[in-house]
N, C-alpha and C positions, 0 to 999 in steps of 0.2 A: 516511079520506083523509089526515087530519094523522098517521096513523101511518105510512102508506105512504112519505109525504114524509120521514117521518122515518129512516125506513129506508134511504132512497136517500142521502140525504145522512149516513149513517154510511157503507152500503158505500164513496161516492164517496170519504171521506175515508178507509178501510183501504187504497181503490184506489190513491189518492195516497201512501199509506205505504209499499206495496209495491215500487210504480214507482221510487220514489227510493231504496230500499234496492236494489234491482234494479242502480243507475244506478252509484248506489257502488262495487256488489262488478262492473260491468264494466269501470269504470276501470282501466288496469294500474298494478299493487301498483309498478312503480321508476319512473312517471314522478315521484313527489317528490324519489327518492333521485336519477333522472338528474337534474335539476334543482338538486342539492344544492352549494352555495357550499365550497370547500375549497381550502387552501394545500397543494404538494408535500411541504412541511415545515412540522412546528409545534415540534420541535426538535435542534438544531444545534451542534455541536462545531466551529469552526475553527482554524485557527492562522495567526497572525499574517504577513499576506502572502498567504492563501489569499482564491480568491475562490469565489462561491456561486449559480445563477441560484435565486432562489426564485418562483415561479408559482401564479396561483392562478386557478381553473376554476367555471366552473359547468356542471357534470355535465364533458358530455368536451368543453368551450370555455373556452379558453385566456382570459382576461377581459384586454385591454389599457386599461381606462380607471381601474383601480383605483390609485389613491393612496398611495405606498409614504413610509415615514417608518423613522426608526429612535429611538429614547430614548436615544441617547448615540452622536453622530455622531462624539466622536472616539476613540471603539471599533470600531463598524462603521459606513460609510457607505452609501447607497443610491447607487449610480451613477445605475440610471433602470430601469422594469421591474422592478422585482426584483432587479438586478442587483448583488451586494453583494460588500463589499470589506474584510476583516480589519484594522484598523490597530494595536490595541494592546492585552494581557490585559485581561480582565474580561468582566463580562454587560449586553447590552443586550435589548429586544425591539426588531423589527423588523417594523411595523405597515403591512397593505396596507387600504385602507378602500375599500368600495363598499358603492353604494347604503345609503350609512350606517350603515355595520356594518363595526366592526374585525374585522379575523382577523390573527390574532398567532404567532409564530413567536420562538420564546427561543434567544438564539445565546451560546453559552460559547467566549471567545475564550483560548486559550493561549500561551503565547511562540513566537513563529517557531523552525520543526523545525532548525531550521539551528543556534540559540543550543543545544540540546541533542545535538550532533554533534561530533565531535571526532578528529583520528587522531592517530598516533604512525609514526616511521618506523623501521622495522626494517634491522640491517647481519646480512648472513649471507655471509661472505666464506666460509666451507668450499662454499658451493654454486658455484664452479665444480671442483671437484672431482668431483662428481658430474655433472660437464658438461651444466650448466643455464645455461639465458641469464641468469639474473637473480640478481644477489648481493643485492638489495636486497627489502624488502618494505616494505607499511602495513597499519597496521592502525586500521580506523576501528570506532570506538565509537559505538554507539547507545544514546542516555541517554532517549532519546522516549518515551511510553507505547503508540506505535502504531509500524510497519515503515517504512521511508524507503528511498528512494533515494536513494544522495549521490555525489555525483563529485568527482573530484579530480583538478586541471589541473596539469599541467607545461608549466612553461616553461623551453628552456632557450637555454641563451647557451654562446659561445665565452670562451675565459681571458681574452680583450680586453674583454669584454660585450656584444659584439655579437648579437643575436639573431639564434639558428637556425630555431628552429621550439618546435610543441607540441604537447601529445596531451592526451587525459583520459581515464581510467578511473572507470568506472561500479559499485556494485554495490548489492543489497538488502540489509537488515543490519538483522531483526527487532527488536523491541521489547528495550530492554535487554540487549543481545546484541552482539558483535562479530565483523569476520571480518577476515581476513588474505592481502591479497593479492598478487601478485607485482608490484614495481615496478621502472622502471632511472631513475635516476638518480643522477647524481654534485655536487661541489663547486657548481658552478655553474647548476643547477640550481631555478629557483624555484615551490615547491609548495606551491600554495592547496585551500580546499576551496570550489568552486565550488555549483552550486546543489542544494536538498533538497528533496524532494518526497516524499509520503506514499504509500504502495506496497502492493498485496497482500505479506503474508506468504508468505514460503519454509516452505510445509508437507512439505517431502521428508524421510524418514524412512530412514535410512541404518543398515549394521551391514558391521564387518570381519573379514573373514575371519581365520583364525591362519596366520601366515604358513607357507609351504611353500616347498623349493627345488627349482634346475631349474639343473643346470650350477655355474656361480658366481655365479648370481643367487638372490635373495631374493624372493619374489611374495607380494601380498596383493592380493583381491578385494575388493572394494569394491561392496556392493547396493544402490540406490539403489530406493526406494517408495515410489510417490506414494499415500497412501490419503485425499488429499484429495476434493472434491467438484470438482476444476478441475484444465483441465492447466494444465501449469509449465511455466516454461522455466528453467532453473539452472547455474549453473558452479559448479565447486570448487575448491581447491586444498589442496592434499596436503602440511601441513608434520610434517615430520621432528625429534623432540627425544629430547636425550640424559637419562643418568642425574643431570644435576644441571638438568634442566628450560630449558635452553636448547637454541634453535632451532639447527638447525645442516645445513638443508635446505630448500630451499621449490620445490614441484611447478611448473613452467610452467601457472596453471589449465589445466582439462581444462573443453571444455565438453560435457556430458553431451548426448552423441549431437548436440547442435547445435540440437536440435528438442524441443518439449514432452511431459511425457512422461507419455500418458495418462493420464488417472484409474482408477486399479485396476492399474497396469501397473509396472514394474522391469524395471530395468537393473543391467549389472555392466560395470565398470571394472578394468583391473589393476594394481598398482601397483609398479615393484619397485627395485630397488639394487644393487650389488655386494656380495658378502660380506666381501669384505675394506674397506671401507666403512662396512661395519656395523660392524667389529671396530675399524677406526683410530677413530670417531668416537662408540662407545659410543651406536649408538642403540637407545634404551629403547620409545619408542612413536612413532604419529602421529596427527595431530590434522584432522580433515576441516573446513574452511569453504565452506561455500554461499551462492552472493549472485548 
């Protein structure tokens, strides 16, 4: 009888071992991962002036009662939310706390893209001979580690000072790279460079034809190929230089078909001059920019 009993309370107890391994393998395997506490970011590249939402979830919910701090508020500061704000080089963390538990996020702050931007203004008085609107160009330089947008505002005034009016041109201008674009202004004239912003890269992939004639003109094709993973949208401009390496031409940009241009896909352009043009002005090559 006592062995009976004893047996029943072994099976009850294998019964018991079964049922909760049972119980285990029915639970689903990602309710701990959906459940799982995580920040958008845990680490972070800004530049001075840039700002950043950082968020942080448990599973797919947004957590609004976590407590955001930063280790060096006057590097980056916390707005509110996550909401964070570039103020001056160097490294801070920026700590959101819940339920008693840091989650940390490392932000490397670099000089504002603007301090590493810079143009120059170009005079190409032969291009109205080639009966082009614009005698003048810029050429902005990009010193960044990363691609920028940058503009550049004109203002202009009357001989008196009186103010006319203004415009700004815009363009993309890769990492350590520079582009040259077509500008009009004269004496009175005043040109800044306005604001900079960090930008997808111009990945278009271009090659030029050898030039051919047709009449008493000069033509050169121009291929433009996107072999990126993204369309683009891009302009160019087409300058002109001689045997001793100055400019002595600049294209009205072209803006390449006006519209993005597929991924996998090219375009052609033509480009061309006078031949006696070519001959008064010794031109040797030309130079494409994209922006």
């Amino acid at each position: 009888m006592k062995k009976l009993k004893r047996l029943k309370r072994i099976f009850s107890f294998v019964l018991c071992i079964i049922m909760v391994i049972t119980v285990i393998q029915l639970v689903p395997q990602n309710t701990y991962a959906a459940n799982k506490v995580k920040l958008n970011y845990t680490k972070l590249t800004l530049y001075v002036g840039e700002v950043k939402n950082l968020k942080i979830h448990e599973g797919k919910t947004e957590i609004y009662s976590a407590r955001w701090s930063s280790s060096n508020k006057n590097v980056v500061k916390v707005i509110n939310y996550g909401h964070i704000e570039a103020l001056k080089h160097g490294s801070v963390k920026i700590i959101a706390k819940y339920n008693n538990k840091n989650y940390v996020c490392k932000v490397t702050v670099k000089d504002a893209l603007k301090d590493h931007v810079s143009y120059e203004l170009i005079d190409i008085p032969e291009n109205k001979d080639f009966n082009r609107n614009n005698t003048n160009a810029i050429k902005i330089i990009n010193n960044n580690d990363i691609a920028v947008e940058a503009g550049i505002k004109c203002k202009r005034y009357d001989k008196d000072g009186f103010y006319i009016g203004n415009g700004e041109i815009r363009g993309v201008v890769n990492s350590n790279r520079y582009i040259i674009i077509p500008i009009s202004y004269d004496e009175y004239t005043k040109i800044n460079l306005s604001n900079v912003y960090r930008a997808d890269p111009i990945d278009i992939e271009y090659s030029i034809s050898n030039p051919y004639t047709n009449e008493n003109f000069e033509y050169r094709d121009i291929i433009f190929n996107n072999n990126s993973n993204r369309n683009q949208l891009a302009s160019c401009s087409i300058l002109y230089y001689n045997s001793d390496n100055k400019p002595i031409c600049i294209n009205t940009s072209y803006s390449i078909k006006t519209n993005k241009i597929p991924v996998g896909e090219k375009i052609k352009i033509s480009d061309r001059y006078l031949l006696d043009m070519k001959e008064k002005y010794d031109i040797q090559r030309i130079e494409i920019y994209l922006y």
